[in-house]
C-alpha positions as CSV (number, residue, x, y, z in Angstrom):
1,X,0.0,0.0,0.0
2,X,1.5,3.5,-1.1
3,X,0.7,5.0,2.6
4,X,2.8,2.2,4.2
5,X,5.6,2.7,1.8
6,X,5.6,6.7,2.2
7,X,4.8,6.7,5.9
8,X,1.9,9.0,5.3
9,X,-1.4,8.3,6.7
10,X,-4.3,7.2,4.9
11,X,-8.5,8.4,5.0
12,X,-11.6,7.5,2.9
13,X,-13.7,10.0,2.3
14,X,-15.4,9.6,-0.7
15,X,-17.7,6.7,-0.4
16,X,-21.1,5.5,0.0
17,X,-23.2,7.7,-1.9
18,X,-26.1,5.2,-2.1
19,X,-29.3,4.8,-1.6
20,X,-31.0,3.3,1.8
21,X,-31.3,-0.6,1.1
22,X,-29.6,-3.6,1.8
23,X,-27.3,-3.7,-0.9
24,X,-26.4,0.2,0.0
25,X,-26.0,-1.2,3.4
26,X,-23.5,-4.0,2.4
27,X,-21.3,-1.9,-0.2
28,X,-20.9,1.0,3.2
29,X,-19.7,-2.3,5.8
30,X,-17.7,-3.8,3.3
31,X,-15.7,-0.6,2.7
32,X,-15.8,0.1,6.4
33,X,-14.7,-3.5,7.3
34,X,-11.6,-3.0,4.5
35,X,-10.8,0.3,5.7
36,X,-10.5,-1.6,9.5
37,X,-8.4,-4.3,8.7
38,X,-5.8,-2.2,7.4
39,X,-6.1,0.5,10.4
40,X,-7.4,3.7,7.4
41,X,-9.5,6.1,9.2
42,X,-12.9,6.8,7.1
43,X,-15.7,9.4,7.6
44,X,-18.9,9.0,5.5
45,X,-19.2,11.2,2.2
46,X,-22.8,13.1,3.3
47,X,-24.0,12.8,6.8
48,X,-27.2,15.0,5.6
49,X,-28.2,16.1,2.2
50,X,-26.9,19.3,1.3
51,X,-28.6,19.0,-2.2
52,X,-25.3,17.7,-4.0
53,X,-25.6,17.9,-7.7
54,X,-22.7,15.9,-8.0
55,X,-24.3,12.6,-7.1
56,X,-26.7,10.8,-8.9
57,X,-28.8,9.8,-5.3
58,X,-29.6,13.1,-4.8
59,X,-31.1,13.6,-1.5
60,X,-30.8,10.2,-0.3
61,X,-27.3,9.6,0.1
62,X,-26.9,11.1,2.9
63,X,-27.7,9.2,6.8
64,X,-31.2,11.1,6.8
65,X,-34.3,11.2,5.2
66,X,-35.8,14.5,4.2
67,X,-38.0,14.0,7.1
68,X,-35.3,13.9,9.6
69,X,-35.8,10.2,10.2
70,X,-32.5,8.3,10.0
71,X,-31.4,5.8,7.4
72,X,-31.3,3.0,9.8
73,X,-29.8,0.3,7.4
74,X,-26.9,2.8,6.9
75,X,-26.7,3.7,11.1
């Protein structure tokens, strides 16, 4: 891994933007469980929608609904 062989450390920040379901659910643990075994910090791309028009979710990639109610499969 580049980081290991330049000493520099290493965060995932892009990741996730998918919809609330169990396959969004699977693709966010099996990056999270990755980014884990090889000690990488992570932080979720949207923790609320800020009306990205660079995704193609739109408003429901973030952890919320619009209602406020959380994403549970993605908590």
């Amino acid at each position: 891994m580049d980081a290991e062989r330049y000493h520099v450390p290493l965060i995932f920040s892009e990741f996730g933007a998918c919809f609330d379901g169990q396959e969004c659910a699977n693709e966010i643990n099996s990056s999270t469980d990755a980014f884990d075994d090889h000690l990488a910090s992570w932080a979720y791309w949207q923790y609320k929608s800020f009306s990205d028009f660079t995704t193609t979710a739109g408003t429901r990639e973030g952890m919320f609904n619009s209602d406020g109610t959380p994403q549970a499969l993605k908590l």
